[in-house]
N, C-alpha and C positions, 0 to 999 in steps of 0.2 A: 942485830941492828937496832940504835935504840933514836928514834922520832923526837925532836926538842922544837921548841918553839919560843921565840924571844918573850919572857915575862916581863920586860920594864915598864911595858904599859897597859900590861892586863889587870885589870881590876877583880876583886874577889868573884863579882858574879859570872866573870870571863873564864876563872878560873876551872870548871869542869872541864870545856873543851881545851884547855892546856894540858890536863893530866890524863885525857886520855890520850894525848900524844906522848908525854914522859911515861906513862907506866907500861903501854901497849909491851906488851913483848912479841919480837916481830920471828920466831923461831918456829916456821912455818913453809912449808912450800905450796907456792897457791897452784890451784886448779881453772883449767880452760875449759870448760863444756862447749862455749856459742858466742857468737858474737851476734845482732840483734843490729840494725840489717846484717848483712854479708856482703852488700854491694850498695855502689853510692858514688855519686858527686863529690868533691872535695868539697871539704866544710860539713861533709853529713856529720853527725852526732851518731855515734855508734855504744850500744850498751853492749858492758861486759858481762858475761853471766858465767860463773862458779864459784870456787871456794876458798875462802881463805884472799878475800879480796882486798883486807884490810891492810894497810903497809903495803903492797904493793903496788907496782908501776906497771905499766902498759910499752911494751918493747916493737916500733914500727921497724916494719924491714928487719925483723930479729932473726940475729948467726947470720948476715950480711957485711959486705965493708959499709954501707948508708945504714945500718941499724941506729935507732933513736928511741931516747926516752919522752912520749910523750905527755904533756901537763893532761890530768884527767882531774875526779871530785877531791875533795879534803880525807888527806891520809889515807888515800885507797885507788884501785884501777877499776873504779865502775864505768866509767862512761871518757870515752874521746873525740874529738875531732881529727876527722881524716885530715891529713897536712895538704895546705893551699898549692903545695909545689909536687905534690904524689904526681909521680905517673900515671899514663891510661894502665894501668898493669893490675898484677894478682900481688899482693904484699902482705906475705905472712906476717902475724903476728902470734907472740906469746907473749905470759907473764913473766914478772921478774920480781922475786922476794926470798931473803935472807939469802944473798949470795947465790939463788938457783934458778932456774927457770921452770916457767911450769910442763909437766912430760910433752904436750903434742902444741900443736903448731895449726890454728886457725890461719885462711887466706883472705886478705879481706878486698875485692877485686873492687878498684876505683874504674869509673864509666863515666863518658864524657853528659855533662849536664850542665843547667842553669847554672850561673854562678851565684852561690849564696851572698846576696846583698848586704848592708852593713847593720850592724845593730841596731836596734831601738828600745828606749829604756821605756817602760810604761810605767812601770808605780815602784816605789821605794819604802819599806817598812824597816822596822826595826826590832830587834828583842834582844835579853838580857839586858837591857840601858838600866841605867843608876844615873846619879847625881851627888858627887862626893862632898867631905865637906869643905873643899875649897871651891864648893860651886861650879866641880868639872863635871862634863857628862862623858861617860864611856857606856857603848851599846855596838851590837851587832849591827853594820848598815846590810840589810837585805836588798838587794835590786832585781828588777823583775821585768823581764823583757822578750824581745822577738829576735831570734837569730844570735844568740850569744852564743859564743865558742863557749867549750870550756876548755880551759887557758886562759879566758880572756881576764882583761883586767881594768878594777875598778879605778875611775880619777876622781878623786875628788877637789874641789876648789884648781883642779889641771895637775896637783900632783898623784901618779900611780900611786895604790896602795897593796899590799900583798892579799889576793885574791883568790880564793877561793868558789869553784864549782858545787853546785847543791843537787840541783833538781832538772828535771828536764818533761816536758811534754807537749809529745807530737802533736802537731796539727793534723784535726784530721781532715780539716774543711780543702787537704791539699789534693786526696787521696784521689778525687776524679776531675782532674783541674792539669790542666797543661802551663806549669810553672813559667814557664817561657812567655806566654803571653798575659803576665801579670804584671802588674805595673813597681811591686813589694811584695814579693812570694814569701810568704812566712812557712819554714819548714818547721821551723820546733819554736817555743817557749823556753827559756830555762831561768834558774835563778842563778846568780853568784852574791859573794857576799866576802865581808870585810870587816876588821876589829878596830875602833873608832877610838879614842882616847884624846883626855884632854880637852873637848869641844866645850864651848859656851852654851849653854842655854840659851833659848828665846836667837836663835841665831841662825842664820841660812846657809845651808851648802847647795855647790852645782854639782850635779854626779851626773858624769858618761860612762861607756863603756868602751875600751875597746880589743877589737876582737883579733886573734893571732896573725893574719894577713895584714894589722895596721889601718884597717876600715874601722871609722869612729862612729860612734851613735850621736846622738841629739842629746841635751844637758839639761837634765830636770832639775829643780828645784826643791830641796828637803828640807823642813823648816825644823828644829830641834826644839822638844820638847824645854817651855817657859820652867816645870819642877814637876816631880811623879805625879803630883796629881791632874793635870793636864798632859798629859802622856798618853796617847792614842796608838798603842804597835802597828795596828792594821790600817791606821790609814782608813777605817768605816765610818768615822763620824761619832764612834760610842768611845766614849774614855775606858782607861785599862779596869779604873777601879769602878767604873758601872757594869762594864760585865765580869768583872770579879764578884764583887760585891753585892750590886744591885742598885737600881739606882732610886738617890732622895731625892725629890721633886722639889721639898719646899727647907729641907736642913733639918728638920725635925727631930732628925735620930731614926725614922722610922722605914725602910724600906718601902717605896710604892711601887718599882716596876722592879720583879725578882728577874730580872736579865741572865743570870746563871740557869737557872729553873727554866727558863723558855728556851735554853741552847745556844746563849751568846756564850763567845770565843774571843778573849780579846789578842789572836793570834792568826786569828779568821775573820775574812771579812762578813760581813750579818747585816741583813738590809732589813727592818720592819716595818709590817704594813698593815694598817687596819683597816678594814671592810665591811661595811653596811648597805645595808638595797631599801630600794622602794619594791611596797607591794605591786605586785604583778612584774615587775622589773628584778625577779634575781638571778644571780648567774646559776650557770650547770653547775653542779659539784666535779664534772671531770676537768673542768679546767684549773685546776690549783695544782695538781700533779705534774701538767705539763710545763707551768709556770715555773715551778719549784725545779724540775728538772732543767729547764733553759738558761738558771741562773747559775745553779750547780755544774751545766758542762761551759761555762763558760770561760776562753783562753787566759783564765787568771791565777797565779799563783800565789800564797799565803807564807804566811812566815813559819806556821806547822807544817808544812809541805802537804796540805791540802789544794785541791783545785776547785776553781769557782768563789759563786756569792751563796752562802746560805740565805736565805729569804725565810721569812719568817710572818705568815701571812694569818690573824687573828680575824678568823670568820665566824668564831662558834658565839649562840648567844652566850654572854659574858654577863658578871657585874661588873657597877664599877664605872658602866664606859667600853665593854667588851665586844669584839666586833661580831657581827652577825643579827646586828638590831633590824628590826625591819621599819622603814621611816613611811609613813602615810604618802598615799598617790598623789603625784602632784603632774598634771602635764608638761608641764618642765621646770629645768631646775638652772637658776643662774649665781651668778658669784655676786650679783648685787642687787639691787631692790627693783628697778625697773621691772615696768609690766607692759614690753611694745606690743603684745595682740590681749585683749582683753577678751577674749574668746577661750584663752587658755589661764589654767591654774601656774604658777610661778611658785617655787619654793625655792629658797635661797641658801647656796653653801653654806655659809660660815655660821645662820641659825640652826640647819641641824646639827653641824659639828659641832659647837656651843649644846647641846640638846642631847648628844650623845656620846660622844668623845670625853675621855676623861684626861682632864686639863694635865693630869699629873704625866702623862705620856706626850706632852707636848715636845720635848728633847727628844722623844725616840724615835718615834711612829710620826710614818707619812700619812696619811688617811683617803679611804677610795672610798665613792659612792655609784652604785648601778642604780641608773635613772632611766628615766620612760623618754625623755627626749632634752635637747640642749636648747638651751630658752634665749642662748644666743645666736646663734646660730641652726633654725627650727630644720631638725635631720640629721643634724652632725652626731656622729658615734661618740664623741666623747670628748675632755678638754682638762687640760692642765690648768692649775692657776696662773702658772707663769713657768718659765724655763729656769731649771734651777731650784725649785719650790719643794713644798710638801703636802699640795694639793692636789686630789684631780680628779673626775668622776667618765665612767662610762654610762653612755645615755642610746643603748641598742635597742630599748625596749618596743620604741614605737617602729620598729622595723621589721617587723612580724617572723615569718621564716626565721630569714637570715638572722635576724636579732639572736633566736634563740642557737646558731648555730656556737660549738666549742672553736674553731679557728679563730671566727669572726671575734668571738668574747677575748680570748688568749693574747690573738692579736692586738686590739683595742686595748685591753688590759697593760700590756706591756707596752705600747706604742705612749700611750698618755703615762704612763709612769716613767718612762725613758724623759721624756718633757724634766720629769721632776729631777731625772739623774744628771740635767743640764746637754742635752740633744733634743735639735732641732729637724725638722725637716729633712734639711739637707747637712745634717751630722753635725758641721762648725756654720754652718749659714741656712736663712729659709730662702731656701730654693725647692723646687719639689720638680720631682718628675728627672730625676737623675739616675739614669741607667747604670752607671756604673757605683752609684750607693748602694752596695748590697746589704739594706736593713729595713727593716720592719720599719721605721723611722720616716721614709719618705713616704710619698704619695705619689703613686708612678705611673706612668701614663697607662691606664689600668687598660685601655683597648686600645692597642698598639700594632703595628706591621712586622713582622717577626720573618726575616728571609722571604718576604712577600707573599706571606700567609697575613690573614687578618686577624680581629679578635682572639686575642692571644694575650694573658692576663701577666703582665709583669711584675717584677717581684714587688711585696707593697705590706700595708700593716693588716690585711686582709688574707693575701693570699700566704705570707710568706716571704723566706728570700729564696734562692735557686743556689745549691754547694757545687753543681754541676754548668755550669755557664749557659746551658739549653734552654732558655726560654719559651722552646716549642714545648716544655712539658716542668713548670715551674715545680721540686720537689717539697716546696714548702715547710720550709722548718722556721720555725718563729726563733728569730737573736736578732743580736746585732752585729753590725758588719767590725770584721776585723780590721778594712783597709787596705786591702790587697790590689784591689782594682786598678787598672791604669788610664792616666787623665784620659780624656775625650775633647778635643778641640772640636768646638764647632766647625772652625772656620775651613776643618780637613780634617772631614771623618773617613775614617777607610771601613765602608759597606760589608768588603770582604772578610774583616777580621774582627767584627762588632767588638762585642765587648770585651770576650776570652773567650780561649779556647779553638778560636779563627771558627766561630759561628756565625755566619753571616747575618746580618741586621740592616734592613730596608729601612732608613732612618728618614728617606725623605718619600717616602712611598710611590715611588715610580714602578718599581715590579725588577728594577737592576742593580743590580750589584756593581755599584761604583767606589774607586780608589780616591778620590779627592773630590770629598760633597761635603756643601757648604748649605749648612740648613738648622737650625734651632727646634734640640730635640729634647730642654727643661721649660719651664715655665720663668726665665730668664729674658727678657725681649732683645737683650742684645746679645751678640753672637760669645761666649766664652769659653775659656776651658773647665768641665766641668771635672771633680774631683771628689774622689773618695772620701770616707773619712775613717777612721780607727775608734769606732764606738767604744769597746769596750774597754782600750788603751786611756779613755780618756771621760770616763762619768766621773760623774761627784756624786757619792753617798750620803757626803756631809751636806746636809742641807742648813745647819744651824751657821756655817761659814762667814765669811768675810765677803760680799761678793756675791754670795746670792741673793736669791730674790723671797726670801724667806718675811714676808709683810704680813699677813693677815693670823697667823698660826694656826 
């Protein structure tokens, strides 16, 4: 059996994954060990697991009159989706290559469940891309989303393109969450991806996705690199040839930030961040590990078939402008020159960054400060320059305890750098105090009526969010919310099904559990429906952008 793939629009750098469909020799009989669940919803994503999975296909209802060949990844039987039309039943499955099946016969029992809702694209990257010399661009389109079949297929500009299955990774924020009372249950992530040819430079496409039952995603926008040297694969905000290469500040010839050396990936996303404290104000050293880990399991996939953001956090004293300076006491610290209590010392952002920060990292690096207190706000934990920016300082110091605790820092830390990723409060709007936001991001009605219990701390950039819907006992893990949550109408809230998971929620604090209560439970004065948001579907890395708010440097 011999695999071919249309060349007329492959271009040389396309060219590897052509030949390994032409030379493949498919003179094999593959093996069934597992299949990875065993049981499932229609729509579940099922992995295949044995041998010899290359050139082979995935046979549903196999030695049946309904046996089918089902669409799984590129030239192989790794991964399928159960069919939208399976029965409640047991349906064997085996392999099928070079003419044979494989010896035994996996069952893979469908079980009535949530219906898997329709796709949604989150981010779009690209690799292999070129620029020929008629000023065409051919590139891999990678797309990366929530609930993709595999099967499924990419449109671009609304015409299908031949599509290809890559990657896949489970949610796991699903695992103690009753799908059914979600508003957009995300079961898996995956990627697919597609061979481009021909496109313009400097030029825009729409891409959806859609998925084998005919359910369409939402149409993002991918803007096509202007020529290689402004070519960004990941979508991070760093160009391909600064984290190749290293990036030159001023054109010089001379390398100032060695980007390869510090672990950029121009294939991977990579967030940097530099870090200086005021004496008596500086962080624990255990919160960097938690940080670093919250970025890395976060529901994003790469064009290396990595998962997450690398973060890249310079705390150690440096030269140069290295982070981990330590900046003179000041009792507070503000973004402008004003001095509204003269009782207190006033130090001003943008003169230490000027003072410490080396200019030549101005393209890269966000920049943090831990501070003894907010000179605008006298008590506030910490502040952004602006939403969208690449400023922002944590100011816990004057909080004593709590200041020094690692949540409170983690939290804070991430909350005001989330500011910088362009999230607000309440994800796409400042609203605070939204229950059904589940992210570090809001500001949540921190002493709340919980099933008519009291003081009960809801989820917030202090505590945490909750992966479990229980509020009675918030499990705190510091991220951002995926978006899963389902609206909340003021104007008829149902008491008995709060938020998920049908946990009850006393929203207007009577002590009952009512089906149609009409009460204001954000920091909204009029009554509306309040709404989730898909944090991580939706940051900007790129703070140097079009559109942000990138003013003071």
């Amino acid at each position: 059996m011999l695999f071919r793939l249309n060349l007329s629009h492959i271009t040389k750098l396309a060219l590897p994954l052509a030949m390994v469909a032409i030379t493949a020799g498919c003179a094999h009989k593959p093996t069934l060990s597992a299949l990875d669940p065993v049981s499932g919803e229609r729509g579940t994503i099922v992995e295949v697991i044995g041998q010899d999975l290359f050139a082979s296909s995935v046979r549903w209802d196999a030695n049946t009159a309904n046996e089918q060949t089902l669409p799984s990844n590129f030239l192989g039987a790794r991964f399928f989706s159960v069919p939208y039309t399976a029965s409640l039943a047991a349906h064997p499955v085996r392999l099928y290559g070079d003419n044979q099946y494989s010896d035994n016969t996996i069952n893979f029992t469908v079980t009535q469940g949530v219906a898997h809702p329709a796709p949604r694209v989150d981010d779009i990257t690209v690799s292999m891309f070129s620029i020929d010399t008629n000023n065409k661009a051919t590139m891999i389109l990678m797309v990366h989303g929530a609930n993709i079949d595999a099967g499924a297929t990419i449109l671009v500009n609304n015409v299908d393109q031949t599509s290809f299955f890559s990657r896949l990774l489970r949610n796991q924020a699903m695992n103690a969450t009753d799908a059914a009372t979600l508003g957009y249950p995300i079961f898996h992530y995956a990627t697919v991806w597609c061979i481009l040819s021909d496109q313009a430079p400097n030029s825009d496409l729409s891409v959806s996705v859609r998925n084998l039952n005919g359910s369409a995603s939402n149409n993002l926008n991918y803007h096509i690199a202007a020529s290689m040297a402004a070519l960004d694969s990941d979508g991070d905000g760093l160009l391909d040839d600064w984290e190749t290469n290293g990036y030159d500040a001023n054109n010089d010839g001379t390398i100032d930030v060695d980007l390869p050396t510090l672990g950029a990936n121009p294939m991977r996303k990579d967030l940097f961040v530099e870090v200086d404290w005021m004496n008596a104000a500086a962080p624990n050293n255990a919160i960097w590990a938690d940080i670093e880990t919250a970025f890395a399991n976060a529901p994003i996939l790469n064009s290396d078939g990595s998962q997450g953001i690398a973060i890249h956090i310079d705390r150690g004293v440096g030269t140069g402008g290295g982070g981990g300076t330590i900046i003179p006491y000041a009792d507070a610290i503000r973004y402008d020159n004003s001095t509204p209590n003269r009782n207190l010392t006033y130090a001003n952002f943008h003169t230490i960054k000027q003072n410490n920060f080396n200019a030549n990292r101005l393209n890269i690096y966000r920049y943090g400060i831990f501070a003894w207190d907010n000179g605008h706000w006298v008590g506030s934990s910490g502040q952004a320059e602006d939403i969208w920016a690449n400023d922002f300082f944590v100011s816990l110091g004057s909080w004593g305890a709590d200041g020094q605790r690692t949540d409170f820092q983690v939290g804070t830390f991430m909350h005001e750098l989330g500011h910088t990723l362009n999230l607000r409060h309440g994800g796409f709007e400042d609203t605070n105090s939204k229950d059904n936001y589940n992210s570090i991001m809001q500001y949540g009605n921190n002493w709340t009526t919980v099933a008519g219990q009291n003081n009960k701390f809801s989820p917030s950039q202090f505590s945490g969010i909750d992966t479990d819907c229980n509020l009675l006992n918030v499990n705190g893990e510091f991220t951002y919310s995926q978006g899963q949550r389902r609206d909340l109408d003021e104007n008829s809230l149902n008491e008995n099904s709060g938020i998920c998971d049908n946990i009850a929620r006393d929203w207007n604090g009577n002590g009952a559990m009512q089906a149609n209560v009409s009460t204001n439970i954000d920091d909204n004065a009029a009554l509306s429906t309040i709404r989730d948001h898909a944090d991580w579907a939706n940051i900007e890395l790129n703070f140097r952008a079009t559109g942000s708010n990138w003013g003071n440097n």
